[in-house]
C-alpha positions as CSV (number, residue, x, y, z in Angstrom):
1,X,-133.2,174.8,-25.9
2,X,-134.0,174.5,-29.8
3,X,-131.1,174.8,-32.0
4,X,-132.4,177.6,-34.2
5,X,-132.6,179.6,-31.0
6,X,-128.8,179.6,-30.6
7,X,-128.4,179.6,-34.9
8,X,-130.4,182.5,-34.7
9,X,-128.7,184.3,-31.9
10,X,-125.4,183.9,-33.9
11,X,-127.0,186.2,-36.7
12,X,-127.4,188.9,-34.5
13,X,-124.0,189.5,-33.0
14,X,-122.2,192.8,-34.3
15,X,-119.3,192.0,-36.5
16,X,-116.7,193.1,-34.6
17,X,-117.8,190.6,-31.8
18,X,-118.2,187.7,-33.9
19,X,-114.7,188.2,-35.1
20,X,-113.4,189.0,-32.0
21,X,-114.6,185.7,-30.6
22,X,-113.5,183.7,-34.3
23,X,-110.1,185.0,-33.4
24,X,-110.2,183.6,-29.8
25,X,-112.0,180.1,-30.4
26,X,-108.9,180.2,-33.2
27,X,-106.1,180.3,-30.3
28,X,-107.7,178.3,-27.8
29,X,-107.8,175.9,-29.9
30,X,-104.3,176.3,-30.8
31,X,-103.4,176.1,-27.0
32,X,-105.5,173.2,-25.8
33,X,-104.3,171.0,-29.8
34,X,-101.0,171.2,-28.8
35,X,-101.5,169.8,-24.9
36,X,-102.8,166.1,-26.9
37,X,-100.9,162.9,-26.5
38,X,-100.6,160.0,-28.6
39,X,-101.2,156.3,-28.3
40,X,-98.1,154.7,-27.1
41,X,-97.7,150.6,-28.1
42,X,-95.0,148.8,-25.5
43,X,-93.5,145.5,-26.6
44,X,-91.7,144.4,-23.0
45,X,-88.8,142.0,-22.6
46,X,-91.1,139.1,-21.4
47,X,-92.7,140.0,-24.8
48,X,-96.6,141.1,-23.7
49,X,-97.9,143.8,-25.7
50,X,-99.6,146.8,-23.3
51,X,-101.6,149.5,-26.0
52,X,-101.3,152.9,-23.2
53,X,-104.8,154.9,-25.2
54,X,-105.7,158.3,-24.4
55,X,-108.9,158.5,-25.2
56,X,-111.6,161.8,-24.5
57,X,-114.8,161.4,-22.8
58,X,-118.6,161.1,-24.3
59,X,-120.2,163.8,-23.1
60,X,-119.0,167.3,-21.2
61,X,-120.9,170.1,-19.7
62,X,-119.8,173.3,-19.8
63,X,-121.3,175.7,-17.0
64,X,-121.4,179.4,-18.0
65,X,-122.3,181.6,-15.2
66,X,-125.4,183.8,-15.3
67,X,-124.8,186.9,-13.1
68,X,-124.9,190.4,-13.9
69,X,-123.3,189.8,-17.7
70,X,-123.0,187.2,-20.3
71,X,-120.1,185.1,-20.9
72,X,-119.6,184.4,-24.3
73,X,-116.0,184.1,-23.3
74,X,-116.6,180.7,-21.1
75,X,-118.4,179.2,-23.6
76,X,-115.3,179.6,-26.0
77,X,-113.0,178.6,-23.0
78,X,-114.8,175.1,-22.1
79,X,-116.2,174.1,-25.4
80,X,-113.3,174.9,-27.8
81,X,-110.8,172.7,-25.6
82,X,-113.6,169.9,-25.2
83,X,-114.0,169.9,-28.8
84,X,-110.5,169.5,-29.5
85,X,-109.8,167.3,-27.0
86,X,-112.6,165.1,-29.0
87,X,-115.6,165.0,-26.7
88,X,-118.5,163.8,-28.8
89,X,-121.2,166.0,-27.5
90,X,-121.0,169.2,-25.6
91,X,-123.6,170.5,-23.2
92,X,-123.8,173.9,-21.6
93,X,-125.7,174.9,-19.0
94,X,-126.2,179.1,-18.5
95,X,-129.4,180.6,-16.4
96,X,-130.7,182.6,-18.5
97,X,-129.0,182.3,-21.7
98,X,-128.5,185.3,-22.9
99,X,-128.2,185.8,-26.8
100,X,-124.7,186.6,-26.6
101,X,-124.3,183.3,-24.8
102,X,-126.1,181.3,-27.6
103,X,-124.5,182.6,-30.5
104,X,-121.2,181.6,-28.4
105,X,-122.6,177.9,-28.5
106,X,-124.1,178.4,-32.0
107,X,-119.8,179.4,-33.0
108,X,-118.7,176.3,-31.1
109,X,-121.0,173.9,-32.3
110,X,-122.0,173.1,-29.1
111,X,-124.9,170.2,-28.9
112,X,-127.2,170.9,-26.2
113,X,-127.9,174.2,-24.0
114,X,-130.4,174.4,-20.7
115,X,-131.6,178.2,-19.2
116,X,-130.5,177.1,-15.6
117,X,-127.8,176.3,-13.3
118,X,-127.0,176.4,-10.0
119,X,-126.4,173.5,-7.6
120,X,-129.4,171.9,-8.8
121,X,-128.5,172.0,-12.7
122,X,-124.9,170.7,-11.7
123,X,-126.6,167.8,-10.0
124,X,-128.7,167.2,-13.1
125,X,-125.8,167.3,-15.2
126,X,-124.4,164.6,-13.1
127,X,-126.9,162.5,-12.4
128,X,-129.7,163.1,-15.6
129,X,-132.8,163.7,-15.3
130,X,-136.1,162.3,-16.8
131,X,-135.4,164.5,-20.2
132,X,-131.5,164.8,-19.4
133,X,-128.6,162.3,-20.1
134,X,-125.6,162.2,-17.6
135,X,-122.3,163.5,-18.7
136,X,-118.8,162.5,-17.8
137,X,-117.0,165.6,-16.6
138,X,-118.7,169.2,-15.7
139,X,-116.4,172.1,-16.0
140,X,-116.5,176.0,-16.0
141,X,-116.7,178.8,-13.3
142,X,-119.4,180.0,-11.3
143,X,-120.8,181.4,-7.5
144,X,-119.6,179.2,-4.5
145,X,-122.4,177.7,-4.7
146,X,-121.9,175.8,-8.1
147,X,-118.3,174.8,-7.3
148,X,-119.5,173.3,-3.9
149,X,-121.8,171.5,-6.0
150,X,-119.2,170.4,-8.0
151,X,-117.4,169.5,-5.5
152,X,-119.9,167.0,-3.5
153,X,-120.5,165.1,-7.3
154,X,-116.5,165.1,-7.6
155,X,-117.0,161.3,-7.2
156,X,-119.3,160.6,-9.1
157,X,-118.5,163.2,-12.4
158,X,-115.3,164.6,-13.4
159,X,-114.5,168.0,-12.5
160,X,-111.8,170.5,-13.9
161,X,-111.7,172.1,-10.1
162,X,-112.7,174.6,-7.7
163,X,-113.0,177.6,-9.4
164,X,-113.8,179.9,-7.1
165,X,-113.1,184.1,-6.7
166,X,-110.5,185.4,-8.9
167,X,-107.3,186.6,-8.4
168,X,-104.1,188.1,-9.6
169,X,-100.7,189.2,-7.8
170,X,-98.4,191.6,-9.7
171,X,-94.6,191.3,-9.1
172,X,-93.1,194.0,-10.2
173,X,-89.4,196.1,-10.2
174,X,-88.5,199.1,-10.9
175,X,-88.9,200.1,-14.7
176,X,-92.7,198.4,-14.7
177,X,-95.3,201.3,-15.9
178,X,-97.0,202.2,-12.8
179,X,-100.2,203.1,-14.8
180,X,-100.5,199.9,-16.6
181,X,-100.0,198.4,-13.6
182,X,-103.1,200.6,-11.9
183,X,-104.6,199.4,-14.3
184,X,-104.7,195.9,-14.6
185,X,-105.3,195.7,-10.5
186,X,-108.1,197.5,-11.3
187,X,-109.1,195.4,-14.1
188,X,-109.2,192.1,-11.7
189,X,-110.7,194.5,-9.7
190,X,-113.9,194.1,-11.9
191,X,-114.8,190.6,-11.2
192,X,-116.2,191.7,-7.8
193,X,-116.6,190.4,-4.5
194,X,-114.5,187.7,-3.3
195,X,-111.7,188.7,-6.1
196,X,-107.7,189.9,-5.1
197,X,-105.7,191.9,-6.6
198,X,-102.0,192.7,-5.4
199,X,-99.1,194.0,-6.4
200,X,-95.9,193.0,-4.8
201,X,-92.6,194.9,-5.5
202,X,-89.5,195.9,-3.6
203,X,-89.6,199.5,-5.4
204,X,-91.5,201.9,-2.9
205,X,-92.1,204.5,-5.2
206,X,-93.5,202.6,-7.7
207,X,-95.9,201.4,-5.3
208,X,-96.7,204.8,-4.0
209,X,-97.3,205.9,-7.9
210,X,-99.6,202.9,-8.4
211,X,-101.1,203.5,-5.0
212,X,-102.1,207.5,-6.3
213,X,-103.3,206.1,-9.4
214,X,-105.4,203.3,-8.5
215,X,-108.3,206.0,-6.7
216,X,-111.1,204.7,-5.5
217,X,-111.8,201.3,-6.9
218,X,-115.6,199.9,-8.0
219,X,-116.5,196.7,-6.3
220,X,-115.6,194.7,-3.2
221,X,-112.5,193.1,-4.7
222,X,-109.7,193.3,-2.1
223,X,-106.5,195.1,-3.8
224,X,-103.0,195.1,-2.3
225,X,-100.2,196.5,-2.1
226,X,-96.7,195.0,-0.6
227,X,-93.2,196.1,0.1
228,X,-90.8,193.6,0.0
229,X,-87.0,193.4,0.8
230,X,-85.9,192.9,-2.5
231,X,-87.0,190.6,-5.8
232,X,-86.4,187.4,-4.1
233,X,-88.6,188.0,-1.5
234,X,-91.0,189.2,-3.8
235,X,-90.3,185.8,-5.9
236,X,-91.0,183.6,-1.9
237,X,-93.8,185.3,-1.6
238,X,-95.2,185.0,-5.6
239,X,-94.7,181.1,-5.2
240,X,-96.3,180.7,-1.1
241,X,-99.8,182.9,-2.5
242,X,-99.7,180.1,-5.6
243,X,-101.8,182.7,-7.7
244,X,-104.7,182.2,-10.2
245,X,-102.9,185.0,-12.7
246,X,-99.4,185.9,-12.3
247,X,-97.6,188.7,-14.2
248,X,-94.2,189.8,-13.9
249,X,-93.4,193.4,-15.0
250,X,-90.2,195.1,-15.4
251,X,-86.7,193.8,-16.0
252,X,-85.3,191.9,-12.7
253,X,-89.2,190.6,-12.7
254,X,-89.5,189.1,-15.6
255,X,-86.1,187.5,-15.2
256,X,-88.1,184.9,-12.6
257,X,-90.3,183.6,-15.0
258,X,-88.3,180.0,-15.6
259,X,-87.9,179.6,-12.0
260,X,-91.9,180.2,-11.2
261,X,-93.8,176.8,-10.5
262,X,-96.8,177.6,-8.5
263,X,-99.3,179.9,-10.6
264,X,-102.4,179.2,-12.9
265,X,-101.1,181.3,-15.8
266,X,-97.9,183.3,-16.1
267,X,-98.4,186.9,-18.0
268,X,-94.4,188.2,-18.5
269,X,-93.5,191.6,-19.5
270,X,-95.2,195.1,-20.5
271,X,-97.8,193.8,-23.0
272,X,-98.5,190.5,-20.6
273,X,-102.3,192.0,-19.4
274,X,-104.1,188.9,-17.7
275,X,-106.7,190.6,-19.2
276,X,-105.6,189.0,-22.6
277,X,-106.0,185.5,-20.9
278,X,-109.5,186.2,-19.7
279,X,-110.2,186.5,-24.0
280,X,-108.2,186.0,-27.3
281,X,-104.3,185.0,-26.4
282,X,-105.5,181.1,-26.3
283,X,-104.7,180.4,-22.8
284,X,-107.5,179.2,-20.8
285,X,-109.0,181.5,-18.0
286,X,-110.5,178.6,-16.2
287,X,-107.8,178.4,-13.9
288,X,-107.2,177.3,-10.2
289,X,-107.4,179.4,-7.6
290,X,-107.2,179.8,-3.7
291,X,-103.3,178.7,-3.9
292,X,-104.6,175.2,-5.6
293,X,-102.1,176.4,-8.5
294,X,-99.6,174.3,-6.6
295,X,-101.0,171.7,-7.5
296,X,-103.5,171.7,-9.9
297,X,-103.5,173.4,-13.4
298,X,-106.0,175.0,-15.9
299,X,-108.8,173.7,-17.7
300,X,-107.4,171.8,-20.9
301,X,-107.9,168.8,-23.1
302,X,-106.5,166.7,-20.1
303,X,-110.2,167.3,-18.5
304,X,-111.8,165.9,-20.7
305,X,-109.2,162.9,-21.8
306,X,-108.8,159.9,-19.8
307,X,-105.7,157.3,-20.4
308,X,-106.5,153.6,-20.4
309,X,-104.0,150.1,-21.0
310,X,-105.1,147.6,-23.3
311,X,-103.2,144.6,-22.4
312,X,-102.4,141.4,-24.9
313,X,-100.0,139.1,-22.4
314,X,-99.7,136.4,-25.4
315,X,-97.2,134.1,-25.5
316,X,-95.5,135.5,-22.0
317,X,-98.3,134.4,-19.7
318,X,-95.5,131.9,-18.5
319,X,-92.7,134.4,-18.0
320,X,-95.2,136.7,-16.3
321,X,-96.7,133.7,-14.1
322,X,-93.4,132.8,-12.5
323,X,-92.9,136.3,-11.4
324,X,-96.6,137.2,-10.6
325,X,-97.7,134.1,-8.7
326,X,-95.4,134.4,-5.7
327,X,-96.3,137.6,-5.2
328,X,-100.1,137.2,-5.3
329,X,-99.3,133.9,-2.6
330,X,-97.5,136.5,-0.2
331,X,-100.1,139.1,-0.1
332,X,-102.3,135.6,0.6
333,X,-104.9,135.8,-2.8
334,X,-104.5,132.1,-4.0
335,X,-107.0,132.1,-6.6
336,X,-104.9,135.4,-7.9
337,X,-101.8,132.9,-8.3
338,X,-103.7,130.5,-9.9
339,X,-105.6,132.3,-12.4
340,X,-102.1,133.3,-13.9
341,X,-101.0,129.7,-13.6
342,X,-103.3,128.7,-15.4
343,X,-102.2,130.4,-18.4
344,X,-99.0,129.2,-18.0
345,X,-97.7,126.2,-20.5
């Protein structure tokens, strides 16, 4: 698209939107700045010099879904931490493109933007095209469709994961506020088909309030509600579902938050709305779901930054030979031994 599209579409955004996304992009950025590591330069006892870099990649596309809204909120998510992580230029890739969308990119300073997506602009993005230059990782959300297709180019591209329907699970005890809990089931709610929302607590009547208050929810998003023994089963069964979103409400709940490993984000106490997450608290909402949290963590400068050794073996190629060359004869690679005898004085 031509950049005084996306300049222009930045003009048009009501004020209270363009601060409201100034004041996000600000603690994003915040967020992902502080996840950077620095060069580290090892002098070892046989006295070889190894330089460990951390360096960002070239070129990153961001994929902002199309659907039945705009985004701008993606945008903010993948390019702000791509930015900051130093990726030189930033692509993003939204069907349709909505105006809202541009005068995201236009805030970001984002370098390139295509009207399409799907499977086939995921592809393009990871192998070019005639008019389009390959890029090094592809991140953002998107239908099953454009994860799958993330996932077959996983070898060839990096990816930040499978991103696929939303979810949050809600552990709560017994002083949590049953409406703002309603509330922010409903709120995940939102996102639609495939999405779950659940609240676990060992409380029955605060899951009979939330039950009376939660009505008839809009959409085909799943929403939950489960009785538990007490907290620490609530706590076994927070950690086995490995959620996208996590929030702990109410005293003995919030409590577990130090002991919590498997989750994409943690949201503790009253005010802790995942809701915040999705725009302006600075955590990223591209987050793993399906129970991948237990392994696998949120979109961040680590996407988009690769580490790499620089090695200067100097004056202990000799020291290093001894050592090395016997190994490299028992795993039978000859030449291996010799090219580090060779060095050797």
């Amino acid at each position: 698209m031509p950049s005084h599209e996306i300049d222009a579409a930045a003009a048009t955004l009501r004020s209270d939107l363009r601060a409201g996304l100034e004041v996000a992009m600000a603690n994003i950025a915040a967020v992902a700045g502080a996840s950077l590591g620095d060069d580290a330069d090892l002098r070892l006892p046989q006295g070889q010099r190894i330089l460990v870099r951390e360096l960002p990649v070239r070129r990153a596309a961001i994929y902002v879904p199309g659907g039945r809204n705009p985004y701008p909120s993606t945008v903010l998510m993948g390019a702000v931490t791509a930015r900051v992580a130093g990726v030189e230029e930033i692509v993003v890739l939204s069907p349709g493109a909505h105006p809202t969308v541009l005068a995201a990119c236009a805030l970001c300073g984002v370098d390139e933007v295509y009207r399409f997506g799907g499977a086939h602009g995921v592809a393009a993005m990871a192998y070019g095209t005639e008019t389009i230059e390959r890029v090094d990782v592809i991140a953002g959300p998107g239908n099953l469709w454009v994860q799958e297709a993330k996932r077959i180019v996983s070898g060839d591209v990096g990816i930040d994961g499978f991103l696929g329907p939303s979810d949050v699970l809600i552990v709560a005890s017994s002083d949590a506020d049953p409406e703002l809990v309603a509330l922010d089931l409903l709120a995940q709610a939102e996102h639609g088909e495939g999405s779950v929302a659940a609240l676990v607590s060992p409380e029955q009547r605060l899951i009979d309030d939330v039950e009376r208050r939660l009505g008839s929810p809009e959409g085909d998003a799943a929403i939950g509600l489960v009785g538990t023994a007490d907290i620490e089963e609530a706590f076994s069964l927070a950690e086995s579902f490995s959620p996208e979103h996590l929030q702990l409400m109410g005293t003995e709940a919030e409590r577990l938050a130090p002991r919590i490993r498997s989750a994409g984000c943690v949201f503790v106490g009253r005010s802790g709305a995942t809701a915040f997450g999705d725009y302006v608290v600075g955590s990223n909402h591209s987050l793993p779901t399906g129970g991948s949290a237990r392994f696998a963590s949120g979109l961040s400068v680590r996407h988009f930054r690769r580490r790499m050794t620089q090695v200067h073996v100097g004056d202990a190629a000799n020291a290093l030979a001894k050592a090395g060359a016997p190994i490299a004869r028992a795993e039978g690679f000859e030449q291996h031994a010799r090219s580090m005898e060779a060095r050797a004085r």
